[in-house]
N, C-alpha and C positions, 0 to 999 in steps of 0.2 A: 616315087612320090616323096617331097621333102615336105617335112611338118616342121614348121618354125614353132616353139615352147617358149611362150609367151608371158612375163610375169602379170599377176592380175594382181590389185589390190581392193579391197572393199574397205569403203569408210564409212563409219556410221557416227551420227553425234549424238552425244547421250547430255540431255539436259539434269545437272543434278541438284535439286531442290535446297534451296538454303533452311535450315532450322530458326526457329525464333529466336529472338534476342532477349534473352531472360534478364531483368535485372539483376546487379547484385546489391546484397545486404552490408553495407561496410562494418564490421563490427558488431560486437554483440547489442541487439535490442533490449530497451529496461520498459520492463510492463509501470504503468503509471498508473494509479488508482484502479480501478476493476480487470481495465484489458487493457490491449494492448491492438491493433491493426496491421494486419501486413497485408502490403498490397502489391500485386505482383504484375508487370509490365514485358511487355506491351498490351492496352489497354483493349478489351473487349472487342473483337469482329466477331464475322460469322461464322469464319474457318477457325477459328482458337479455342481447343478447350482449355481448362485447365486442372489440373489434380495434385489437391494436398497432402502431404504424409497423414492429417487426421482424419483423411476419409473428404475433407470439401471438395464441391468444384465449382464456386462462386470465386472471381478476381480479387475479390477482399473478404479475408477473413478476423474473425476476432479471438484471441487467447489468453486464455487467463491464469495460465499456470506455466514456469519455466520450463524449459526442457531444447530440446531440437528440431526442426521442424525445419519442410522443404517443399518445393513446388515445381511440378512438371508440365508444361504447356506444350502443346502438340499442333501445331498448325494445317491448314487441308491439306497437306501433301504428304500429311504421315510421319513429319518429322518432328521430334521432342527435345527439348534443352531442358535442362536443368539450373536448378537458383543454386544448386549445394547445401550445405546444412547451414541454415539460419540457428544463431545461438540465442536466445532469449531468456533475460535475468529478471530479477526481480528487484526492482528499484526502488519500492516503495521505502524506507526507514522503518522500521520497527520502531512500534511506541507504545509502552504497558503503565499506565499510571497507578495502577492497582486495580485491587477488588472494587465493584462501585455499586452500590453505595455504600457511604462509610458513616458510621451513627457515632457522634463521638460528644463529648460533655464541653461546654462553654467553656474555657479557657484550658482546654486540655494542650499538651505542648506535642507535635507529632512531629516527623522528619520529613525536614521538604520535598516537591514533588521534582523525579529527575525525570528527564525528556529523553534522555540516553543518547545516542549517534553523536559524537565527539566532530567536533568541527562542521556541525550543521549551523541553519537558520534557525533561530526559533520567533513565534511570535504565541503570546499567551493571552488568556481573555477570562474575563470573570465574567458571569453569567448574559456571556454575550458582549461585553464591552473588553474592547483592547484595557490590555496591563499596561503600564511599564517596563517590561524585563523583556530583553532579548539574549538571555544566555539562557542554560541548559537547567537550571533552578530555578521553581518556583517557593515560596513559602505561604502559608496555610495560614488565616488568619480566625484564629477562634476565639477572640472575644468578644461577636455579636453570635446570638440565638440567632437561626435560619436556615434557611438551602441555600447552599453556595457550590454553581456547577465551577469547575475551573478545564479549562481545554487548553489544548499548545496544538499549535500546527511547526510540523519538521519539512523541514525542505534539505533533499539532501543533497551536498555542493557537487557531484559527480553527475548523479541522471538528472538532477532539477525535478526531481519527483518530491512531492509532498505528502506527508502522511498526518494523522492527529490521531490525536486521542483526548478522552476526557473522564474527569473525575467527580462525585457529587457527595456532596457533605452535607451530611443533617445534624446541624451542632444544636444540641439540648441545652436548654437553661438549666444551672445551677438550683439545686434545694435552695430553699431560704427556711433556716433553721433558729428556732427562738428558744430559751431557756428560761426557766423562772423559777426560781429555790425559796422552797418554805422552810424558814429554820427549827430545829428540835423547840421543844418547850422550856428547853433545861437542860442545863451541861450535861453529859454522859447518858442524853434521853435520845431512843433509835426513831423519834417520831417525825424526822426531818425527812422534807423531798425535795426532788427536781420532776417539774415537766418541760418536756421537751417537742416543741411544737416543728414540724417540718412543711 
């Protein structure tokens, strides 16, 4: 009996799932006023979850403090891509005009208000009404009795983020002080006054 040995071959195709397409974050993010949005793509089906470093798993989330942060989407077939670390700054400008409120005397002389961030925008306003001055100085006018709020909004030339701040002056009227001299009776006599009305 001759047996002929015969090669066999089995083929099998193996389907292999593509992963989502994460977006990426070009660069680091500047939070603007309170937060900040990151939103992660591609955009909600039914097969997409999604999971943040801080615990979310909503497609948008909000953050309000820098740090690193990243986003993992997993599609129905079990597969997950990653964003990578998202860097997020904080962009707002720093702006401290001082203590507020500040109680100070009718023409008392004080040192201008500085807005600080060195090659920003600035725009300033007196209680509620634009200034004139778009530099980084303001000056203090105390010689009317009042409340005078002063604010400056900072726009900074890099994230285009805008910051303020504001300052409130309670300038007090001046004494108004009167003198009137009773003179002695008679040379070398201690009988002489002064009142002094305030």
């Amino acid at each position: 009996v001759l047996t002929c040995a015969l090669p066999i071959s089995l083929t099998q195709s193996l389907v292999i799932p593509e992963g989502p397409n994460v977006n990426e974050f070009p660069g680091p993010q500047a939070i603007c006023g309170p937060g900040l949005q990151l939103e992660a793509f591609p955009r909600d089906t039914a097969a997409f979850n999604y999971l943040w470093s801080t615990g979310e798993t909503t497609r948008v989330i909000t953050v309000s403090a820098p740090g690193i942060y990243e986003v993992t989407i997993t599609n129905g077939t079990g597969c997950s891509a990653s964003s990578g670390n998202i860097q997020v700054v904080d962009g707002n400008p720093p702006i401290d005009l001082g203590v507020d409120p500040q109680v100070i005397c009718q023409d008392a002389t004080i040192p201008d208000l500085d807005a600080g961030n060195p090659g920003a925008t600035y725009a300033w306003f007196l209680n509620g009404a634009p200034v004139a001055n778009t530099t980084r100085f303001q000056s203090v006018d105390t010689s009317t009795p009042g409340t005078f709020q002063y604010r400056v909004e900072v726009t900074d030339p890099i994230s285009g983020c805008v910051g303020s701040d504001s300052i409130t002056y309670a300038i007090n009227t001046n004494p108004a002080a009167t003198a009137v001299a009773t003179p002695t009776t008679g040379c070398g006599n201690a009988d002489g006054s002064i009142d002094l009305t305030v």
